[in-house]
N, C-alpha and C positions, 0 to 999 in steps of 0.2 A: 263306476260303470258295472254293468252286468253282465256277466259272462253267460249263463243258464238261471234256472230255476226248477229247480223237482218238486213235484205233489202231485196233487189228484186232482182230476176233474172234478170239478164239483158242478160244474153247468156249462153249457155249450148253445151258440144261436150261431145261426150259416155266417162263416167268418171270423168268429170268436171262441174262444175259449177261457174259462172262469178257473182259473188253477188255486187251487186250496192251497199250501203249504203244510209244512208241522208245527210253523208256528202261528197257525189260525191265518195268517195274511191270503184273502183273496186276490190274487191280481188275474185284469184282464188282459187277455194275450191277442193280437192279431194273425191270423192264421190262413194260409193260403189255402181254398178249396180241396185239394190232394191230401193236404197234412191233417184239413177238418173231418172229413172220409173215412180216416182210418182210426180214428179215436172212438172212444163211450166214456162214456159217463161213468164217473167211479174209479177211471182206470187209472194206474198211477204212470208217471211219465216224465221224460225230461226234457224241456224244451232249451235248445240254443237262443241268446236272445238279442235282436240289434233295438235299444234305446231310439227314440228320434225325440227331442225336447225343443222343445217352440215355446215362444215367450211365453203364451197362453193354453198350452197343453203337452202331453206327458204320453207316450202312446209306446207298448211294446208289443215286438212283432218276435213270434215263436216260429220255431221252427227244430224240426226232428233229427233234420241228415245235417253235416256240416255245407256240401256241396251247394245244398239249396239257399244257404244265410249266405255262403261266399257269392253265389250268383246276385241274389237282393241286394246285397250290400254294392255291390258293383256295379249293378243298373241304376244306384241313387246317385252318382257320382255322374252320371251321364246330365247334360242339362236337358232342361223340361221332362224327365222321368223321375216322381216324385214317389213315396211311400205306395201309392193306390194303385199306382199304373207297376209297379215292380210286382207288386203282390197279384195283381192280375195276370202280368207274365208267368210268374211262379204256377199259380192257379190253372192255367192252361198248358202249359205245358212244364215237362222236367227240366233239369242242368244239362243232358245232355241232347235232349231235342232241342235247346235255345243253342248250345254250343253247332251243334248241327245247320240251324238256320243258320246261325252267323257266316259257318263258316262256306252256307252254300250261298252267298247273299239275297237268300228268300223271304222277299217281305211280304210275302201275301202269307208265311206262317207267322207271322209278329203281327198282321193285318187283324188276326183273326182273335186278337188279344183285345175283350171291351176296354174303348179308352184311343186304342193306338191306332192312326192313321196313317196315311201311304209315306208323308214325311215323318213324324215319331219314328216310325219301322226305318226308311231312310237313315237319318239320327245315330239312331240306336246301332246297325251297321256298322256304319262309319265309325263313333265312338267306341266301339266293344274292340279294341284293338287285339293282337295274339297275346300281350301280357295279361289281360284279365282274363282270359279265352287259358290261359295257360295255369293262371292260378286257381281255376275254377276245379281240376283234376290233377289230384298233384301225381297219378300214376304216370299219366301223360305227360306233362310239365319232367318227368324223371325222364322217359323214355325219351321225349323232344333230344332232350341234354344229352342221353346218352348217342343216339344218334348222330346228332351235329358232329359230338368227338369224333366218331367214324368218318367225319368228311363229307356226309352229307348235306343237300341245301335244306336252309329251313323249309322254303315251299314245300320241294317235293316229298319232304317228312309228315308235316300238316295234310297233303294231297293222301299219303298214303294210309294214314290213322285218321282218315273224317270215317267218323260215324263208328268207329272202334272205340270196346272198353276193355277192360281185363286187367291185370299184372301186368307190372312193369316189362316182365318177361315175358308175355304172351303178346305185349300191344311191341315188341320190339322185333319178336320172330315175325310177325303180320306186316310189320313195315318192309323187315329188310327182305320180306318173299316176296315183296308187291316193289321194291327200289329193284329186286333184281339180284339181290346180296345171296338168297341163298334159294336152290331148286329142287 
């Protein structure tokens, strides 16, 4: 299995990217609109990588931040959300704007993803439960834990950190100023 790959651009078409190596290997990378954005040609780079192998084909999907490959990888786990419709997710929006839709249950922001309709969006919802939602930010997923310990419910932890990032330390003072813990 493959964990990354580092090299160079050596070629780019909307979607794709052509990663040279050092040892001459070109490999084709799939790439979400965002990640395709920020590259040139030339440049050198390391992409995270998830494998998908089908009897008759071989396709690797790149990816820059870890957040973004843990988000992909989690929406293929969902059924009827395949490689194309993940990467289009990816493509329109970030990890923490999907974590946001999720957790506001806005399907007219997943709506707006080419591909997905008002049941996919539905789905997808439903499926994306707090543990992916949780494993997605592990600042979060730290700060959740540390709060529970304090006695707090999980809801009104997740209530008070939607749409919050930061340090473990920073997303924990925000909670417990908004639970009421401290003024």
């Amino acid at each position: 299995m493959i964990y990354a790959i580092e090299g160079e651009i050596f070629d780019k078409e909307e979607g794709k990217i052509y990663l040279k190596t050092n040892s001459g290997i070109i490999y084709e990378i799939n790439v979400s609109l965002l990640t395709f954005s920020k590259l040139e040609k030339n440049e050198k780079t390391l992409f995270l990588i998830t494998e998908i192998i089908k009897e008759n084909e071989y396709t690797l999907y790149g990816f820059l931040e870890k957040e973004e490959k843990k988000l992909f990888d989690a929406l293929l786990k969902i059924n009827g959300v395949g490689p194309k419709a993940a990467l289009g997710i990816i493509s329109t929006m970030t990890p923490s704007e999907f974590i946001q839709a999720i957790q506001n249950s806005d399907i007219n922001a997943l709506k707006k993803v080419p591909g997905i309709g008002p049941k996919s969006a539905k789905r997808i919802i439903v499926e994306m439960g707090e543990f992916e939602l949780e494993n997605l930010n592990n600042e979060l997923t730290q700060a959740i834990i540390a709060l529970e310990n304090l006695g707090f419910k999980k809801t009104d932890i997740l209530k008070s950190l939607q749409g919050e990032s930061g340090s473990v330390e920073e997303l924990i003072k925000k909670a417990l100023k908004r639970l009421g813990g401290i003024k």
